[in-house]
N, C-alpha and C positions, 0 to 999 in steps of 0.2 A: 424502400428497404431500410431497416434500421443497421447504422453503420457500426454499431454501440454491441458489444460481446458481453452475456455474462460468463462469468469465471468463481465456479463454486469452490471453495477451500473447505477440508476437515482444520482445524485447531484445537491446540490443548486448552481447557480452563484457563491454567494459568497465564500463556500467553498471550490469549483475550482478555483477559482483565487489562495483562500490561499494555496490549494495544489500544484498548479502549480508555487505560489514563492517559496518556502518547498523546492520540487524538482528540482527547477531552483539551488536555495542555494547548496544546498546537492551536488549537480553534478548529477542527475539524469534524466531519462526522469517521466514525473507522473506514466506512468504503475512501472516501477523501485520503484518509490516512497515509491507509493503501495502497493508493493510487501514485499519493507524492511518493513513497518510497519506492516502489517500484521503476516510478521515472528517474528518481536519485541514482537507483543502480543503472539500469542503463544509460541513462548522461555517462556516469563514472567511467562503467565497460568501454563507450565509444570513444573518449577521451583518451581512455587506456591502450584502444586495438585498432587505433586508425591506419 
């Protein structure tokens, strides 16, 4: 069984481009990008609401 979820998102042009230079910078691919920010916020949240 794959442990792995996809997660489809609508976005706007513009803020695809900006996430696609983000991620270019970073060294990443956008799903990478993605992925760090999303763990960014919840680190933060759980830091925050322990």
């Amino acid at each position: 069984m794959n442990k792995e979820k996809h997660l489809g998102i609508r976005i706007d042009a513009e803020t695809h481009e900006k996430l696609k230079n983000l991620a270019e910078f970073e060294g990443r691919s956008i799903n990478g990008e993605v992925l760090y920010l999303i763990r960014q916020a919840i680190k933060q949240f759980e830091k925050e609401n322990k």
